[in-house]
Residue frames as a rotation matrix with the C-alpha (Angstrom) as fourth column:
UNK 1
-0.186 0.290 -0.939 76.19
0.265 0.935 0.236 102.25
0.946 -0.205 -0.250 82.59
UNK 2
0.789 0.502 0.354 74.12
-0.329 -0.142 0.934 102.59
0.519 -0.853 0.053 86.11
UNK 3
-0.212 -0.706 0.676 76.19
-0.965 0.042 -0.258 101.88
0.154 -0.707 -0.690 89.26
UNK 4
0.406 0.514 0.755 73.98
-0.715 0.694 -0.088 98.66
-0.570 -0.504 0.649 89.79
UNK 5
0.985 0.144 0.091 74.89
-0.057 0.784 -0.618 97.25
-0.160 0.604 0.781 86.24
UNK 6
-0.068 -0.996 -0.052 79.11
-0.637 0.084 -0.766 98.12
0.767 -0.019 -0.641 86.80
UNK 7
-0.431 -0.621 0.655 78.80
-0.896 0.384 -0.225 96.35
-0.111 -0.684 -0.721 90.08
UNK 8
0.711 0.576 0.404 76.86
-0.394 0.801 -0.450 93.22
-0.583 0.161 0.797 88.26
UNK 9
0.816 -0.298 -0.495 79.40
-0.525 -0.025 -0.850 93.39
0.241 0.954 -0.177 85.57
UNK 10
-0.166 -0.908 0.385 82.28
-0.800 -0.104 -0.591 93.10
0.576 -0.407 -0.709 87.85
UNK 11
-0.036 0.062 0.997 80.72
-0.729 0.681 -0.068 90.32
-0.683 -0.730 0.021 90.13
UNK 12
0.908 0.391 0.150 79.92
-0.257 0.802 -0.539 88.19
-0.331 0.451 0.829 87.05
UNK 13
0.724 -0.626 -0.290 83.48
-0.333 0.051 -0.941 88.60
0.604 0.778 -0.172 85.73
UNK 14
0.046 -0.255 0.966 84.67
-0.999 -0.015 0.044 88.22
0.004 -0.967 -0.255 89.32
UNK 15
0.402 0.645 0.649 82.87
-0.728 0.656 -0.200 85.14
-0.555 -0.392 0.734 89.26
UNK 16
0.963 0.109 -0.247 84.06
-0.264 0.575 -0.774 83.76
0.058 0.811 0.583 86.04
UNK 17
-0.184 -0.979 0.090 87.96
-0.575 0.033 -0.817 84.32
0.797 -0.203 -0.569 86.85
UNK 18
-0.059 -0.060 0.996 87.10
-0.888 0.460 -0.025 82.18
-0.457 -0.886 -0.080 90.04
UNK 19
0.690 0.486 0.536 85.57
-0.341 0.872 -0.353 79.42
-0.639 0.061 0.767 88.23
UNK 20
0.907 -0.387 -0.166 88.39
0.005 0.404 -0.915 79.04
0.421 0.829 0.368 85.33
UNK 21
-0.141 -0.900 0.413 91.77
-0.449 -0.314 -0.837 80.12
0.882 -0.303 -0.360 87.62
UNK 22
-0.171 -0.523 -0.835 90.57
0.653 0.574 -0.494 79.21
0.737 -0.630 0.244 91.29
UNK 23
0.883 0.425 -0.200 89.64
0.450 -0.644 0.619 80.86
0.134 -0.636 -0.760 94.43
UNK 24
0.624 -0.111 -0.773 91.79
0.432 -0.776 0.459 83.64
-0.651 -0.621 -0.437 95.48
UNK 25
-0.033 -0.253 0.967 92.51
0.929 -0.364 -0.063 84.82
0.368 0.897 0.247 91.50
UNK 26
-0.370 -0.083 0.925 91.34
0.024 -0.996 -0.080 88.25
0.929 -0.007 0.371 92.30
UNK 27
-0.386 0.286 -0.877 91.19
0.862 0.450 -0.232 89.71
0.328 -0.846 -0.420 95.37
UNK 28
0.400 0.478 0.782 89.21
0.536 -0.814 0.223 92.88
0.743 0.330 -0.582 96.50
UNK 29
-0.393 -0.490 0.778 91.19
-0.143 -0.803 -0.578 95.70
0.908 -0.338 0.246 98.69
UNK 30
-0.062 0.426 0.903 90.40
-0.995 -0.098 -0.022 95.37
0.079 -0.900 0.430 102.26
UNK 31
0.820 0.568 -0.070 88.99
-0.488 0.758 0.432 91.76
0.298 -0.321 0.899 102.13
UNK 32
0.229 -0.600 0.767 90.34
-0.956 -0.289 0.059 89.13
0.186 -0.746 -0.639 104.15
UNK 33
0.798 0.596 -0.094 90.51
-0.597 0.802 0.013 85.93
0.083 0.046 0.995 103.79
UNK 34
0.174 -0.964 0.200 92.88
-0.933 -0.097 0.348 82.76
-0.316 -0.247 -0.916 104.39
UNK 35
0.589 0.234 -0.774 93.94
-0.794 0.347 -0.500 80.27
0.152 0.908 0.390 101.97
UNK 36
0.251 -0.639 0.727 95.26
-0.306 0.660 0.686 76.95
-0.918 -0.395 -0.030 102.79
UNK 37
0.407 -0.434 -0.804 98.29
-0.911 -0.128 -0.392 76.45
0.067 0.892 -0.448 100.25
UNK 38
0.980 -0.151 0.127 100.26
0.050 0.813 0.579 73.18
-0.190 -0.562 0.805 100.03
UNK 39
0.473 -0.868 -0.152 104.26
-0.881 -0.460 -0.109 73.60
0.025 0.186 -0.982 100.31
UNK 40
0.653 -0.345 -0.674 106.65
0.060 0.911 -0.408 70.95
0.755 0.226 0.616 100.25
UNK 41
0.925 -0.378 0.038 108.45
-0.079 -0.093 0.993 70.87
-0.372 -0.921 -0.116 103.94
């Protein structure tokens, strides 16, 4: 498989774990990002 169609493969599956689980299911090395959780004080 080309490099183009592993990193399609991976964004669509990427994609799909977001849409059924929720943003920050998988997260890629390096990236950054900050989720507001709710806790119970």
């Amino acid at each position: 498989m080309a490099k183009d169609g592993r990193e399609k493969a991976l964004d669509v599956a990427l994609a799909n774990l977001t849409k059924r689980f929720g943003e920050g299911t998988v997260m890629r090395l390096g990236e950054a990002t900050h989720l507001q959780v709710e806790t119970i004080p």
